[in-house]
N, C-alpha and C positions, 0 to 999 in steps of 0.2 A: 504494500500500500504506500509503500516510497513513492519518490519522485517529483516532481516540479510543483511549485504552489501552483494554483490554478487561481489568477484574478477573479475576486467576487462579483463585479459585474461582467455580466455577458456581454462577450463580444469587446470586452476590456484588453486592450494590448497586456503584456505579460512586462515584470519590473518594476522599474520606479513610477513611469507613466501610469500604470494599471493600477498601481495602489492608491495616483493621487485620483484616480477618476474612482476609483472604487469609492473611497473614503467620500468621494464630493455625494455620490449618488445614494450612500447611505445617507449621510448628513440631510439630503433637499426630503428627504421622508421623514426626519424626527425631530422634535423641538424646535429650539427657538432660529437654529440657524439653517435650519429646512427656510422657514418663516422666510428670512432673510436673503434665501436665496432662490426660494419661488418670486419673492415681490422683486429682487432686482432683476429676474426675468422678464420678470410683466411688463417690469418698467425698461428693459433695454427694448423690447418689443413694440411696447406701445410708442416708443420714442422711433423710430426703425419704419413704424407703419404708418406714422405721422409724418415722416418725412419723405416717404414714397409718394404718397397720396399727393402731398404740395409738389413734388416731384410732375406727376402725371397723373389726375387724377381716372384714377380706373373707372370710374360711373360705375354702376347699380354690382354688388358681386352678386346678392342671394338671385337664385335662380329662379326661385318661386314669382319674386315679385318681378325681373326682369319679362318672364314671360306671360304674368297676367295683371300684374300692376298692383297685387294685394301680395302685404308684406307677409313673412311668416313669423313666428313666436321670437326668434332670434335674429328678426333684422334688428339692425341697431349696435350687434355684437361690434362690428371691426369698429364702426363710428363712436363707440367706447374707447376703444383704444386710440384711435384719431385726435381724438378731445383729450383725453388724460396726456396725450404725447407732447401734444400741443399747450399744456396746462389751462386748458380748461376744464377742469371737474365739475361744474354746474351743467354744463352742457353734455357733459358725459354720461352727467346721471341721468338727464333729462331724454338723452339716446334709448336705454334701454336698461332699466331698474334691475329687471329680473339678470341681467348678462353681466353686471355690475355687482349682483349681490353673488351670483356664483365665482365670479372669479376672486372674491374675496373669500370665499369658502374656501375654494383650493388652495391659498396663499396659506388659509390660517390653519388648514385640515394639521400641520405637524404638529401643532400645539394640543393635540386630542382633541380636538373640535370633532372632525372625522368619524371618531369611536361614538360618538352621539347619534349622528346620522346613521351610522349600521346598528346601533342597537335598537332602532327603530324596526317596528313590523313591516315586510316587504307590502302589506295593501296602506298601510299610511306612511310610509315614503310614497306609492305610485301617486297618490292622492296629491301628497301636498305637492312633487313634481309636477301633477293631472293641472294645477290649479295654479300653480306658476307659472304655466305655460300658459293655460285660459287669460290670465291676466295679463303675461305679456302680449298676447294677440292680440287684446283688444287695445291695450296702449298706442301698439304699433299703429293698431288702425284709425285712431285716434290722430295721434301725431303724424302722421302723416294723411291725414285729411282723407282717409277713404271711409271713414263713419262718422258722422256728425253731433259734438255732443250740446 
């Protein structure tokens, strides 16, 4: 049962490289400096796709609404990141509440946030997913003026 260590993550080069990527990709999974290192993701990201977008702006991505002009539960998503890139956070949120509150979930899931969300019963997670979706649809539809309130 000798033989070469095997880096703990997959698909990890083997050595000094493989241990620091190991170590990183354990780290972005637990506590505080998971935390720290999902949000400077978001944040190199959102910084990245805010600067494409003033680059050339791509028009419409969701395919739903490209092709029938009603948005879906998740338009709004990239235009989160657009807005936060660009430091607007009022308008970020104003984008898409629901896309906003999940990628703060993900950020925070290393700190046991996560453990909450699965110790829930698999029909009231679908529920309250069922109902954050409903609510974002009709935002979207809202905000961008295809229902009138």
């Amino acid at each position: 049962m000798g033989g070469a260590p095997v880096a703990a993550a997959a698909g990890a080069p083997e050595g000094a490289l493989g241990r620091v990527v190991s170590r990183t990709l354990t780290a972005a999974r637990h506590g505080p400096v998971g935390l720290m290192l999902r949000a400077a993701a978001m944040a190199v990201a959102a910084v990245g796709v805010a600067w494409i977008h003033r680059a050339g702006d791509p028009g419409v991505l969701c395919p739903l609404r490209a092709l029938t002009g009603i948005p879906c539960p998740l338009c709004g998503g990239t235009t989160v990141f657009i807005e936060f890139g660009s430091g607007r956070p009022a308008q970020a949120v104003l984008a898409n509440p629901v896309a906003l509150a999940g990628a703060i979930g993900i950020a925070v899931a290393p700190l046991g946030l996560g453990g909450r969300w699965w110790a829930l019963q698999p029909k009231t997670r679908a529920w309250m997913l069922g109902a954050a979706l409903v609510g974002s649809e009709l935002w979207q539809l809202v905000r961008l003026g295809v229902l009138r309130v």
